[in-house]
PDB file of N, H, CA, C and O in Angstrom:
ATOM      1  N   UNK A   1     114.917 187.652 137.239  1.00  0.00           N
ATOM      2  CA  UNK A   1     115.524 188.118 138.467  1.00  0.00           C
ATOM      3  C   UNK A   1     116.768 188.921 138.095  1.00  0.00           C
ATOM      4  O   UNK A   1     117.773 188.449 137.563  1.00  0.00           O
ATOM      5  N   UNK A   2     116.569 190.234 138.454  1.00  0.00           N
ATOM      6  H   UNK A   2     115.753 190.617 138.887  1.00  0.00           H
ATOM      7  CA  UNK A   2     118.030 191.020 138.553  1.00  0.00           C
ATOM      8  C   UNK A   2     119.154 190.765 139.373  1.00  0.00           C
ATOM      9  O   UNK A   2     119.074 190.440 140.558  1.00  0.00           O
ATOM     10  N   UNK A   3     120.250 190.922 138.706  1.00  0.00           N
ATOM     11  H   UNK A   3     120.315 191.186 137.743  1.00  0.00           H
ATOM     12  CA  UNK A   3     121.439 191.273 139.495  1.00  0.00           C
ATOM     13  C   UNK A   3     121.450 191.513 141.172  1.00  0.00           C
ATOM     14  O   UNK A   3     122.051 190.779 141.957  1.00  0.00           O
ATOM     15  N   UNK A   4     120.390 193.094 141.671  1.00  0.00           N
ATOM     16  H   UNK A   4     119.902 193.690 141.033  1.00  0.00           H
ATOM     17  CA  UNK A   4     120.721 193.061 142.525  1.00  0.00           C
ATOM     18  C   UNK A   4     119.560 192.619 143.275  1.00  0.00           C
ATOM     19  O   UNK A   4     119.474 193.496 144.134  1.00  0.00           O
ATOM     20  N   UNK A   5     118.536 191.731 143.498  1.00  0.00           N
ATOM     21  H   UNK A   5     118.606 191.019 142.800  1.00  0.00           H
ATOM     22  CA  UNK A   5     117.980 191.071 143.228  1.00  0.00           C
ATOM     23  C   UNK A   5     118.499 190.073 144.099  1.00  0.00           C
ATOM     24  O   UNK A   5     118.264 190.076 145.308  1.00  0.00           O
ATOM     25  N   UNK A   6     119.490 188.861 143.286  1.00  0.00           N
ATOM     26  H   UNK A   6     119.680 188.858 142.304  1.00  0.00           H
ATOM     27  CA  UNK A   6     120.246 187.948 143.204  1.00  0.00           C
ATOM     28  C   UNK A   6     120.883 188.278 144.760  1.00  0.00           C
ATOM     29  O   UNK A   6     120.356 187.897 145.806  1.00  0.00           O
ATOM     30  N   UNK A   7     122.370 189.221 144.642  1.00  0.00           N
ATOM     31  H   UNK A   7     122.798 189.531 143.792  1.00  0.00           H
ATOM     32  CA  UNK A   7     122.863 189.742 145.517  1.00  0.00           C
ATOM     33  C   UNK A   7     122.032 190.045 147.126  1.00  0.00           C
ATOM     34  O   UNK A   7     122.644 190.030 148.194  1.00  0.00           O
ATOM     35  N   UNK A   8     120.691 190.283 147.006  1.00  0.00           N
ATOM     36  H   UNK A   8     120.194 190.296 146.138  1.00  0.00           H
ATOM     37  CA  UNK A   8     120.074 191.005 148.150  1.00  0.00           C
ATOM     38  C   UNK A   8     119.432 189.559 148.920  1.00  0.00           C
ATOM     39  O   UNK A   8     118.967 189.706 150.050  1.00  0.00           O
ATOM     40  N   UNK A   9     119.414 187.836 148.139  1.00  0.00           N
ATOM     41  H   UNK A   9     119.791 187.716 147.221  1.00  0.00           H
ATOM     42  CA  UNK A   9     119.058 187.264 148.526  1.00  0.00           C
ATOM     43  C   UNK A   9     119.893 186.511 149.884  1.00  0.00           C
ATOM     44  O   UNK A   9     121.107 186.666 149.756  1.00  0.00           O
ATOM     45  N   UNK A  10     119.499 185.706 151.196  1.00  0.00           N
ATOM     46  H   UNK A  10     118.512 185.580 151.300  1.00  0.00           H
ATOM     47  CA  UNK A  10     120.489 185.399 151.830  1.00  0.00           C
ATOM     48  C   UNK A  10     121.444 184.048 151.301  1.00  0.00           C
ATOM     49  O   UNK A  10     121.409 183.816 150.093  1.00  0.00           O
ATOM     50  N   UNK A  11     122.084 183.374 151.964  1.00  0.00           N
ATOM     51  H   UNK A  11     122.112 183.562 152.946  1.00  0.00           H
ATOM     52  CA  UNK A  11     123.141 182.356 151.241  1.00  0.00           C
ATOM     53  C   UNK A  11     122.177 181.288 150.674  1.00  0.00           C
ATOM     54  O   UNK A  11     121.981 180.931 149.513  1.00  0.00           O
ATOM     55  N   UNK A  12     121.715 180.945 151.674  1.00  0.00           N
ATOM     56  H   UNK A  12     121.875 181.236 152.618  1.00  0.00           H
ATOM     57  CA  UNK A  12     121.025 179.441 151.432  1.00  0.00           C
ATOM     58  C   UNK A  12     119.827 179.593 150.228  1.00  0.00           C
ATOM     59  O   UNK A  12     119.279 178.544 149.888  1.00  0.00           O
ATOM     60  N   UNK A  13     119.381 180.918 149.539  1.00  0.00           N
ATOM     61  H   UNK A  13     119.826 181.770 149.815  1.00  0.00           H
ATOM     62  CA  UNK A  13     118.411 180.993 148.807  1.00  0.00           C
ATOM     63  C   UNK A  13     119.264 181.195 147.807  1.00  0.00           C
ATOM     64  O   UNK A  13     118.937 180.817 146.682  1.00  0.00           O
ATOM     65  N   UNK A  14     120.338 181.736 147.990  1.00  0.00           N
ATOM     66  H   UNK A  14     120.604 182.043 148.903  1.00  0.00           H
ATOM     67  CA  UNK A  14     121.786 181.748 146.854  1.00  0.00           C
ATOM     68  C   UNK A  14     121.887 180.712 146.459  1.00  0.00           C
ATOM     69  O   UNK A  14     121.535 180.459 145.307  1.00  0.00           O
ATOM     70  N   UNK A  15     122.436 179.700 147.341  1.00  0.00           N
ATOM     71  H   UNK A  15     122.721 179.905 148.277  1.00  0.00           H
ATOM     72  CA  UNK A  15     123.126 178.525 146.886  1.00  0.00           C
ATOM     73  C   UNK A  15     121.908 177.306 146.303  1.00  0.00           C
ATOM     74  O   UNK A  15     122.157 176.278 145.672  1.00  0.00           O
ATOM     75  N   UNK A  16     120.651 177.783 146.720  1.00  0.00           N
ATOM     76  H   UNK A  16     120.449 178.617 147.232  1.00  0.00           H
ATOM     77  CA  UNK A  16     119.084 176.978 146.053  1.00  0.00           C
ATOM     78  C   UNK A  16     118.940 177.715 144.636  1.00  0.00           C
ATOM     79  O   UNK A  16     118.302 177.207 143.714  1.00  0.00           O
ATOM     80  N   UNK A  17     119.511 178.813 144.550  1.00  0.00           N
ATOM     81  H   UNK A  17     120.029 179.225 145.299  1.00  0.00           H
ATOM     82  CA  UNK A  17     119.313 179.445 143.361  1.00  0.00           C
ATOM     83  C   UNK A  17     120.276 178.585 142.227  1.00  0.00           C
ATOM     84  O   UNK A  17     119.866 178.019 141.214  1.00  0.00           O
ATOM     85  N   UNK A  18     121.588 178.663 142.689  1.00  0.00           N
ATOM     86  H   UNK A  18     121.921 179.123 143.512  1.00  0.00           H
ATOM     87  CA  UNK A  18     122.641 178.286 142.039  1.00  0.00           C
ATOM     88  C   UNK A  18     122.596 176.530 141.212  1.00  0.00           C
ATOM     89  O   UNK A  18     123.003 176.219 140.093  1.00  0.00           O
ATOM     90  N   UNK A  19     122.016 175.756 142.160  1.00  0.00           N
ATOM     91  H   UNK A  19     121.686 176.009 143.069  1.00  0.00           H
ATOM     92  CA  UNK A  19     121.724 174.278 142.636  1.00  0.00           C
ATOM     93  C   UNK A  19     120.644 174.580 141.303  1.00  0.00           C
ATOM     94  O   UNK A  19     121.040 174.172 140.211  1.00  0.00           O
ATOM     95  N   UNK A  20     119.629 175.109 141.340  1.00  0.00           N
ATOM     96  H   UNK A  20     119.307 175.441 142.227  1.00  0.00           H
ATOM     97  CA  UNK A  20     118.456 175.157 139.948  1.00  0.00           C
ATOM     98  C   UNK A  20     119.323 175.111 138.801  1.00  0.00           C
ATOM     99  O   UNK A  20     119.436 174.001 138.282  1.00  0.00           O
ATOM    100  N   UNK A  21     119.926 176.011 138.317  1.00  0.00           N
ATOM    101  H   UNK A  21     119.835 176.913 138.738  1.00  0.00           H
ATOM    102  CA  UNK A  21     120.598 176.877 137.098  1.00  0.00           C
ATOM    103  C   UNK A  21     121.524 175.713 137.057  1.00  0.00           C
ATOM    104  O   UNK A  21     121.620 175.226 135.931  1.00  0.00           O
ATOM    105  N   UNK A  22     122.176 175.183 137.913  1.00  0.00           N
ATOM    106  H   UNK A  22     122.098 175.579 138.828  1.00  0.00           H
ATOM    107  CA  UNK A  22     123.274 174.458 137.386  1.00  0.00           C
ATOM    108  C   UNK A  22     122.496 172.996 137.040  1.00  0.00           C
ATOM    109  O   UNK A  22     122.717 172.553 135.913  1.00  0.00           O
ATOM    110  N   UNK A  23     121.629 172.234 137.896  1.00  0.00           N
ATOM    111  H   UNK A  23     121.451 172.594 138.812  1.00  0.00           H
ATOM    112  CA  UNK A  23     120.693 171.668 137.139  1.00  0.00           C
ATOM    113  C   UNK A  23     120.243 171.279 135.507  1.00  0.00           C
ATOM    114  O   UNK A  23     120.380 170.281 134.800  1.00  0.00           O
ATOM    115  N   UNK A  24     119.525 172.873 135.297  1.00  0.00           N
ATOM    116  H   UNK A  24     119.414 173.684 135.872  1.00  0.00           H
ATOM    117  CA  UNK A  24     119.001 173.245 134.479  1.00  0.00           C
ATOM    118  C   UNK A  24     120.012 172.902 133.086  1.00  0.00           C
ATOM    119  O   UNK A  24     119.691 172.457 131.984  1.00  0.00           O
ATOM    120  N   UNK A  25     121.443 173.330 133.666  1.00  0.00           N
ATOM    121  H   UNK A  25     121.704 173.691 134.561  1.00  0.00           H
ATOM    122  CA  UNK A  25     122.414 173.869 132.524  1.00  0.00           C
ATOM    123  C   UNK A  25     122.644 172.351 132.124  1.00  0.00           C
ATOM    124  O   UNK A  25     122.793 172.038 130.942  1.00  0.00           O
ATOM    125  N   UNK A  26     122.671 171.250 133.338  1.00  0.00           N
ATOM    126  H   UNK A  26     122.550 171.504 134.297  1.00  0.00           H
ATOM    127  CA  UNK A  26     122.934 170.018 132.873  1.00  0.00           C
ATOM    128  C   UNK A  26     121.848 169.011 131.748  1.00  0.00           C
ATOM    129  O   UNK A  26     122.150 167.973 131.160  1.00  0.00           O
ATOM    130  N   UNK A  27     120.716 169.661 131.737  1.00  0.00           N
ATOM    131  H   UNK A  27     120.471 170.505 132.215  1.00  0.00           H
ATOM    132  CA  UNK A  27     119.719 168.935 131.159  1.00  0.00           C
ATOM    133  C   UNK A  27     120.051 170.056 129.960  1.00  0.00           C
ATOM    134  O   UNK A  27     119.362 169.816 128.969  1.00  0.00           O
ATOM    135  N   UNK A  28     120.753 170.990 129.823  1.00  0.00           N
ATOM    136  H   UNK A  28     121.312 171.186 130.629  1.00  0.00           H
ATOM    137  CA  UNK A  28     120.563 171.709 128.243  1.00  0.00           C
ATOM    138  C   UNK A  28     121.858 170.793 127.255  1.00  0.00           C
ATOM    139  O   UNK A  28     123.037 170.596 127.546  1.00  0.00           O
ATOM    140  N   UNK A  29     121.260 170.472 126.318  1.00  0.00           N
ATOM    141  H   UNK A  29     120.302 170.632 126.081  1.00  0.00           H
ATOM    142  CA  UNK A  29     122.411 169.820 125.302  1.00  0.00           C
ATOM    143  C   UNK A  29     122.940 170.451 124.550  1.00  0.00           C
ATOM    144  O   UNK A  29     123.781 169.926 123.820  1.00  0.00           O
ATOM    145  N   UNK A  30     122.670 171.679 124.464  1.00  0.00           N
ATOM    146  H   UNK A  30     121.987 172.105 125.057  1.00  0.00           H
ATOM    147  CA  UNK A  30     123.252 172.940 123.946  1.00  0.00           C
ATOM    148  C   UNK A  30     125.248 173.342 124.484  1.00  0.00           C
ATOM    149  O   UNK A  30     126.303 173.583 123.897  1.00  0.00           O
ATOM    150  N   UNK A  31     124.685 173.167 126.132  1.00  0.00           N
ATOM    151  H   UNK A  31     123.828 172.971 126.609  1.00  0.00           H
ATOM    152  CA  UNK A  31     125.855 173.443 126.726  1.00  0.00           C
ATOM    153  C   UNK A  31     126.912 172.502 127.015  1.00  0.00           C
ATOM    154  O   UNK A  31     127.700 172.764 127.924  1.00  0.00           O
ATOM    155  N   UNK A  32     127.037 171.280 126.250  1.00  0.00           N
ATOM    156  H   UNK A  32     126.397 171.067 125.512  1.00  0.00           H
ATOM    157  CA  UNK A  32     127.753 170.170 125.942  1.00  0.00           C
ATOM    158  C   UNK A  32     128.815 170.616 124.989  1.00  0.00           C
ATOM    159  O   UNK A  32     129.974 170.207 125.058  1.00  0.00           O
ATOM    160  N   UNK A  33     128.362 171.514 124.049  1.00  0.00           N
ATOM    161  H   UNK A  33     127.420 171.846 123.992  1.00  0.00           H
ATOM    162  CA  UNK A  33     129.367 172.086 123.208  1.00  0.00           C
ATOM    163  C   UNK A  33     129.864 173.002 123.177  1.00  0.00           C
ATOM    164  O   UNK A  33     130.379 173.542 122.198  1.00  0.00           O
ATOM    165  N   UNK A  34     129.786 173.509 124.690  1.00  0.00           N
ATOM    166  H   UNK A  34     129.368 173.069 125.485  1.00  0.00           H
ATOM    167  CA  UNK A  34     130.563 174.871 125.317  1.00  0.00           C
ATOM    168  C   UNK A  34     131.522 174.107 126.009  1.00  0.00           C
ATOM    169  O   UNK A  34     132.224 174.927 126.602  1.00  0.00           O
ATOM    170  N   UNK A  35     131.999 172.739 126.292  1.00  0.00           N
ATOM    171  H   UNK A  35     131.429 172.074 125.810  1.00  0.00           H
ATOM    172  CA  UNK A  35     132.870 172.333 127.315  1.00  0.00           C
ATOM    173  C   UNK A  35     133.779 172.226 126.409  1.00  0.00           C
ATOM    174  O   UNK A  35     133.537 171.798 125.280  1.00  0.00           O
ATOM    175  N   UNK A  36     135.220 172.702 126.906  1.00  0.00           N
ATOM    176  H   UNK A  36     135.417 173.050 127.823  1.00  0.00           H
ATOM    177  CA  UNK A  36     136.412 172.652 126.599  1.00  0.00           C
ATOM    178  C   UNK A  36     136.789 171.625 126.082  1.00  0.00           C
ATOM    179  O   UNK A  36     135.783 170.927 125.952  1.00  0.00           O
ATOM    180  N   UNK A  37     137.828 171.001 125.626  1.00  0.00           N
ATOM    181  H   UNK A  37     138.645 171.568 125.732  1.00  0.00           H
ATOM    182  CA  UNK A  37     138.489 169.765 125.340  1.00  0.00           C
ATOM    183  C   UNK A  37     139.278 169.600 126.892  1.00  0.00           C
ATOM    184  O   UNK A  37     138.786 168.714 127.591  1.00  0.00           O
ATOM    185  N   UNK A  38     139.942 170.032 127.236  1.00  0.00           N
ATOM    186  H   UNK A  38     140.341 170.752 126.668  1.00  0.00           H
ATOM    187  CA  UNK A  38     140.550 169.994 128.383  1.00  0.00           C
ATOM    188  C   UNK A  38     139.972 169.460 129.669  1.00  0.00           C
ATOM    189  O   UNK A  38     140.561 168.866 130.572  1.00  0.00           O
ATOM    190  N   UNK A  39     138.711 169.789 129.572  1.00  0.00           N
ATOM    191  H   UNK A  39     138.232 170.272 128.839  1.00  0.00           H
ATOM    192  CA  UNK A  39     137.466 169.876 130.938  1.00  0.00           C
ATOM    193  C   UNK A  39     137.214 168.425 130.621  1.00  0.00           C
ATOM    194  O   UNK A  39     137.264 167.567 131.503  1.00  0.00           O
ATOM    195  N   UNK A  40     136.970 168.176 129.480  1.00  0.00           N
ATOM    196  H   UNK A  40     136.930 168.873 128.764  1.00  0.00           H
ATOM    197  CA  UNK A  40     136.335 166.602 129.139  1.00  0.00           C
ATOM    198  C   UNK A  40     137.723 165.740 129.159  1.00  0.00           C
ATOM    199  O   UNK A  40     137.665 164.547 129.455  1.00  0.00           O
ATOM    200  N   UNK A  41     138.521 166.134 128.954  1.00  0.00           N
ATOM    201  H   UNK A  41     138.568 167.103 128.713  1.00  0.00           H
ATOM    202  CA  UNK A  41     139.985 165.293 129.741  1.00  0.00           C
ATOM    203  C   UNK A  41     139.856 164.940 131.247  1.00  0.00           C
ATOM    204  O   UNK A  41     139.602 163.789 131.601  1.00  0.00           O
ATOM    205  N   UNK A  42     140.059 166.075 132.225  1.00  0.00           N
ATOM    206  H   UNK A  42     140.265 167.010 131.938  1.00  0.00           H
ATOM    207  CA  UNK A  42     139.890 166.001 133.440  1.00  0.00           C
ATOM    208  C   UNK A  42     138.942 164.897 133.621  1.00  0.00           C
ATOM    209  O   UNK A  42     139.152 163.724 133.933  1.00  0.00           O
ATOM    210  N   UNK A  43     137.822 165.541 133.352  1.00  0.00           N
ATOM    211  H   UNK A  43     137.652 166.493 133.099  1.00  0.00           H
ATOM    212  CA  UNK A  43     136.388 164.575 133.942  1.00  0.00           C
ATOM    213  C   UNK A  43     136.685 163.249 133.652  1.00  0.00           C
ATOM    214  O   UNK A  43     136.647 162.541 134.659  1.00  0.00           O
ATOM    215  N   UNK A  44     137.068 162.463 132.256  1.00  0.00           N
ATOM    216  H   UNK A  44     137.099 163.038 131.439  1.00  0.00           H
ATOM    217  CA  UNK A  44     137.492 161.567 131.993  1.00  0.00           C
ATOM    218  C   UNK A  44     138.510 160.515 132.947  1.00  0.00           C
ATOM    219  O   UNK A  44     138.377 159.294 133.030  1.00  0.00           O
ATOM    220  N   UNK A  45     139.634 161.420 133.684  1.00  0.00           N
ATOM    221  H   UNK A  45     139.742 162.412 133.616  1.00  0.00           H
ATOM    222  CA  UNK A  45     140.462 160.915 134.116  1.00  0.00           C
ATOM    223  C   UNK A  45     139.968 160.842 135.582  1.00  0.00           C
ATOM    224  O   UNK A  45     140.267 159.915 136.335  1.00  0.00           O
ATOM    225  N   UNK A  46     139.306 161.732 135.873  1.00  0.00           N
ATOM    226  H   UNK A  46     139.063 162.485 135.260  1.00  0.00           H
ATOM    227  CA  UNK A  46     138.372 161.344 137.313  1.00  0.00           C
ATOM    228  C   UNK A  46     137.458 160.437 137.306  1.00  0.00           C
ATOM    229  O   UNK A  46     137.281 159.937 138.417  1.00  0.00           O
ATOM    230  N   UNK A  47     136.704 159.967 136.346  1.00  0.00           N
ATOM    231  H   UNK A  47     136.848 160.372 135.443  1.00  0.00           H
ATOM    232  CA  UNK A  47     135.798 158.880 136.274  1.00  0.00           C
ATOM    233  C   UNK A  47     136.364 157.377 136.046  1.00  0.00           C
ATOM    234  O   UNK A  47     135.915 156.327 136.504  1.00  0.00           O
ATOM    235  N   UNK A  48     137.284 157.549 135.354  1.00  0.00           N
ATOM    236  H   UNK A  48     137.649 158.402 134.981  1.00  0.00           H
ATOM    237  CA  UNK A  48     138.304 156.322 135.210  1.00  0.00           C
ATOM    238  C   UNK A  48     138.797 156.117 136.504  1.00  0.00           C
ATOM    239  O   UNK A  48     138.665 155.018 137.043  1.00  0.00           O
ATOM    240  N   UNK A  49     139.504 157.314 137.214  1.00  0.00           N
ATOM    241  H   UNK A  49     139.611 158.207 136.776  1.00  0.00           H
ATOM    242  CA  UNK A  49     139.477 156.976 138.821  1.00  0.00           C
ATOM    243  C   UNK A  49     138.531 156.256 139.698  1.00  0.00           C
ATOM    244  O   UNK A  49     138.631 155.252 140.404  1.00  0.00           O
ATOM    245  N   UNK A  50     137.528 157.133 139.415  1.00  0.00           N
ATOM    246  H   UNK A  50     137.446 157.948 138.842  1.00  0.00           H
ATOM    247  CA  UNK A  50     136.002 156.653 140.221  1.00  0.00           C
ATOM    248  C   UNK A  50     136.234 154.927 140.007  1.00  0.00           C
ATOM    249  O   UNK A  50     136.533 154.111 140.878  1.00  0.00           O
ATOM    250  N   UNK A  51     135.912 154.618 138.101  1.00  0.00           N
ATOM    251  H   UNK A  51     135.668 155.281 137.393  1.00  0.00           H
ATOM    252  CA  UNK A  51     135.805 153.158 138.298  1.00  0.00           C
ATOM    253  C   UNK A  51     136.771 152.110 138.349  1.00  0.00           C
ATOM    254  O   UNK A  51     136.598 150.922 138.077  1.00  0.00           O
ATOM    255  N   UNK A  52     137.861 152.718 138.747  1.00  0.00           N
ATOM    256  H   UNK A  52     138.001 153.684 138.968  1.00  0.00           H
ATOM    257  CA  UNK A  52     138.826 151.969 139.503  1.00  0.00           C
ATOM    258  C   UNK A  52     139.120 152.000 141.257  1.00  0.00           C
ATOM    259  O   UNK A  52     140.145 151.668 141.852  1.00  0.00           O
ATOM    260  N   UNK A  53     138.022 152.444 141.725  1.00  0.00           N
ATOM    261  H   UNK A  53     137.189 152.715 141.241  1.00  0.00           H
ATOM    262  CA  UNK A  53     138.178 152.980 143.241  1.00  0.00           C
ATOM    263  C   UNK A  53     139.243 153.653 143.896  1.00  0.00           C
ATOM    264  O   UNK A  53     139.491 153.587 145.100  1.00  0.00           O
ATOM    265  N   UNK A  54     139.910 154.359 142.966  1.00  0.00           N
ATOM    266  H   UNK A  54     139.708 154.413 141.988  1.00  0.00           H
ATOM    267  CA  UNK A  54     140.980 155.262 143.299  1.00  0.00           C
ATOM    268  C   UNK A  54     140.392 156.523 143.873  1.00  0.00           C
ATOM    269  O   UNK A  54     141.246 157.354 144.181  1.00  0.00           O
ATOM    270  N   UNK A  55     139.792 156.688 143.978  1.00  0.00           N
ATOM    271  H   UNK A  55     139.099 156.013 143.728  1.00  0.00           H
ATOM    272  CA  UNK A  55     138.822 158.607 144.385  1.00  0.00           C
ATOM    273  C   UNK A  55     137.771 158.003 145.293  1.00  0.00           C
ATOM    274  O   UNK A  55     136.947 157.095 145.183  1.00  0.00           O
ATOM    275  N   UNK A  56     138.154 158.937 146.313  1.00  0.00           N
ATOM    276  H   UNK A  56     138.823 159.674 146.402  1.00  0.00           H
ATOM    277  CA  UNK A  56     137.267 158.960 147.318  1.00  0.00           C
ATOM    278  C   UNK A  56     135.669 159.597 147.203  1.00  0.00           C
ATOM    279  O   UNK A  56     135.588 160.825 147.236  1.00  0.00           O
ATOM    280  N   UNK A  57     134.764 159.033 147.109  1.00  0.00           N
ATOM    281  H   UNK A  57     134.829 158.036 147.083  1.00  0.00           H
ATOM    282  CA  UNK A  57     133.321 159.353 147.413  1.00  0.00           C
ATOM    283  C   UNK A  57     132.606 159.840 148.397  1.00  0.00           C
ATOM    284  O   UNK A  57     133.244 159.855 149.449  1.00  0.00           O
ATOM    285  N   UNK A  58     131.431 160.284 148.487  1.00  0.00           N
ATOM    286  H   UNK A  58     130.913 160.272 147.632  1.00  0.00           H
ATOM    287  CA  UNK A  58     130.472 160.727 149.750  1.00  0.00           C
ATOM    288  C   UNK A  58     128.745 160.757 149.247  1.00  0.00           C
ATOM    289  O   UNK A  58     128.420 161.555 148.368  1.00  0.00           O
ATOM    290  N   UNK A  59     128.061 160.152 149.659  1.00  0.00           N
ATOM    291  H   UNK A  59     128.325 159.504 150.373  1.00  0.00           H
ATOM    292  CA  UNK A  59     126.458 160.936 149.337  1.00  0.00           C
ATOM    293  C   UNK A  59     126.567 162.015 149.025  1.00  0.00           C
ATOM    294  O   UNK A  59     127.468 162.728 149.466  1.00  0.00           O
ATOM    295  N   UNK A  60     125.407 162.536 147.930  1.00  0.00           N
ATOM    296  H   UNK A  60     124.675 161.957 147.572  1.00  0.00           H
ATOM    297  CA  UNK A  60     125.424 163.963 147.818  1.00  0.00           C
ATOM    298  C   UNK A  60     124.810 164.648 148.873  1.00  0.00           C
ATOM    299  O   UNK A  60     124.987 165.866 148.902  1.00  0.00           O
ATOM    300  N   UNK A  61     124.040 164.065 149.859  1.00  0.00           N
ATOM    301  H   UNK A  61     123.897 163.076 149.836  1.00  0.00           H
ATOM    302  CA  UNK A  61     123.600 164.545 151.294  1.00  0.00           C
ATOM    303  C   UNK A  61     124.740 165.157 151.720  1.00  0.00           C
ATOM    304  O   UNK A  61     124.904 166.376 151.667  1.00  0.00           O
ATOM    305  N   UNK A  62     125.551 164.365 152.146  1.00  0.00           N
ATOM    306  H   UNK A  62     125.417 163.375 152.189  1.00  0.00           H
ATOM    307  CA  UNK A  62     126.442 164.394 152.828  1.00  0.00           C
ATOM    308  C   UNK A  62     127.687 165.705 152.429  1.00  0.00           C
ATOM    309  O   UNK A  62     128.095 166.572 153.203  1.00  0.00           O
ATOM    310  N   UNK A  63     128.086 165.487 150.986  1.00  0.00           N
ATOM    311  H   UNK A  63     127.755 164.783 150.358  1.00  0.00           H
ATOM    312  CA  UNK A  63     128.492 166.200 150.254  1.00  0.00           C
ATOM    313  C   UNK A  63     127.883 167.717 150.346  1.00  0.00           C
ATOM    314  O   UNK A  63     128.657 168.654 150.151  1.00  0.00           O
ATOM    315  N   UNK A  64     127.129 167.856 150.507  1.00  0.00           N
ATOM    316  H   UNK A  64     126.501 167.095 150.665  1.00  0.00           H
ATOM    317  CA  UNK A  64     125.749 169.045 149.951  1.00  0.00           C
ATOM    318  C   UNK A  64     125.879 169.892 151.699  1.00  0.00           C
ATOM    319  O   UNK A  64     126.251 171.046 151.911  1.00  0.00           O
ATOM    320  N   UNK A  65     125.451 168.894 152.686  1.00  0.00           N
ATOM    321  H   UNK A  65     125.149 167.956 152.514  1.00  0.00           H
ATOM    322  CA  UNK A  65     126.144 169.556 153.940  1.00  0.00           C
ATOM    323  C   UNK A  65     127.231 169.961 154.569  1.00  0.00           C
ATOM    324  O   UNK A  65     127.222 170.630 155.602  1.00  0.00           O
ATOM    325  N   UNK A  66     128.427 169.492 153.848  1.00  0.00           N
ATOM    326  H   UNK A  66     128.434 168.949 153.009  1.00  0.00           H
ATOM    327  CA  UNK A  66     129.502 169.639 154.258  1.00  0.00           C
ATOM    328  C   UNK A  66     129.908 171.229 153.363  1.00  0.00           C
ATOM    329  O   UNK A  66     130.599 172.086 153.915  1.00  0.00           O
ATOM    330  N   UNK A  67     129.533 171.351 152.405  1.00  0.00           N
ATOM    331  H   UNK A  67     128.972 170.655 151.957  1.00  0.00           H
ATOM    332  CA  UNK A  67     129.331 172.415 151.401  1.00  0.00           C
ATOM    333  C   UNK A  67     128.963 173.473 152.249  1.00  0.00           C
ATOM    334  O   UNK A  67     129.690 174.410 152.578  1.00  0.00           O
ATOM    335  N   UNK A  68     127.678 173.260 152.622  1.00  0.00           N
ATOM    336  H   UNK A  68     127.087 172.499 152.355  1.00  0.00           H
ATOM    337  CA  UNK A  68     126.832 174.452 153.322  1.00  0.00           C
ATOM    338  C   UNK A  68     127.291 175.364 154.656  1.00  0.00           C
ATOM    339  O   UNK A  68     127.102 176.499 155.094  1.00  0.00           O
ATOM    340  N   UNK A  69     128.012 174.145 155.017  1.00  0.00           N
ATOM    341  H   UNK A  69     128.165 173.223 154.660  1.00  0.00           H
ATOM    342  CA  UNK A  69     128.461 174.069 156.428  1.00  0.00           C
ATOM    343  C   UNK A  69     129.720 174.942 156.145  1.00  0.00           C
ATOM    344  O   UNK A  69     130.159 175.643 157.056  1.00  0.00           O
ATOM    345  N   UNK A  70     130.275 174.930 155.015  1.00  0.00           N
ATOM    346  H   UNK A  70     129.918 174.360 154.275  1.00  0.00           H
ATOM    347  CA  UNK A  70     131.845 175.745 154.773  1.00  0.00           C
ATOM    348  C   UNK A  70     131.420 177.245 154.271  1.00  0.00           C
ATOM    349  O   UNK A  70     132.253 178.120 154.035  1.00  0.00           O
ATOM    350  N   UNK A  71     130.143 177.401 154.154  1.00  0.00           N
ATOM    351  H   UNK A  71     129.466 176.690 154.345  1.00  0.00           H
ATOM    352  CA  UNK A  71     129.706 178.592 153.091  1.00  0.00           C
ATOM    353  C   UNK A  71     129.134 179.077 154.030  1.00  0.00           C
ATOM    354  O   UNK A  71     128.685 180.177 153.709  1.00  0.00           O
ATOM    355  N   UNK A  72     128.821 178.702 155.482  1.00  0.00           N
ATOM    356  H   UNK A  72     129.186 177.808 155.743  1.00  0.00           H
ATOM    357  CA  UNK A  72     128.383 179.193 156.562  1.00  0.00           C
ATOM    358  C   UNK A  72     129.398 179.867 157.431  1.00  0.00           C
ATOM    359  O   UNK A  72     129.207 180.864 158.128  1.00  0.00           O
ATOM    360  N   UNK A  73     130.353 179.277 157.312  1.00  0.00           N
ATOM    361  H   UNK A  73     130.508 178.467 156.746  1.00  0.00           H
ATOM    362  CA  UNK A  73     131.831 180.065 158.046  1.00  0.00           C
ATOM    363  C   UNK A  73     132.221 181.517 157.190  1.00  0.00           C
ATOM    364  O   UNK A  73     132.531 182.598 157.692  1.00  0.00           O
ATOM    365  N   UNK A  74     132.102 181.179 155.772  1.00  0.00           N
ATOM    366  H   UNK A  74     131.850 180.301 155.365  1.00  0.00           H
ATOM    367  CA  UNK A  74     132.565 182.541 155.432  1.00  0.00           C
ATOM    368  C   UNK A  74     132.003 183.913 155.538  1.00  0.00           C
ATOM    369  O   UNK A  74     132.659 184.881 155.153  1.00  0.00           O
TER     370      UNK A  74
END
């Protein structure tokens, strides 16, 4: 799929596009050793949050609509 291609699609086939690839990128173990040191800090200190119930949660339903719903205003 080209560039403009990509661009000519509407949001919601955008953001189904995006949702694949980022997927995808998570099952590659390749791209584990493209993450920063810094990035794996953050994440670290948010998950330590998580399992201390300091950070607020949502379903990814829920999450995923509230998303859509903001990408629909713009």
């Amino acid at each position: 799929m080209t560039n403009p291609q990509i661009a000519a699609l509407p949001l919601a086939e955008k953001l189904d596009l995006m949702e694949t690839l980022w997927d995808s990128l998570c099952r590659d173990a390749s791209v584990e050793s493209l993450i920063p040191d810094w990035h794996q800090t953050v994440l670290s200190d948010r998950i330590a949050r998580l399992d201390r119930g300091e950070e607020p949660v949502s379903p990814w339903n829920e999450a995923k609509s509230r998303l859509l719903d903001e990408a629909g205003k713009l």
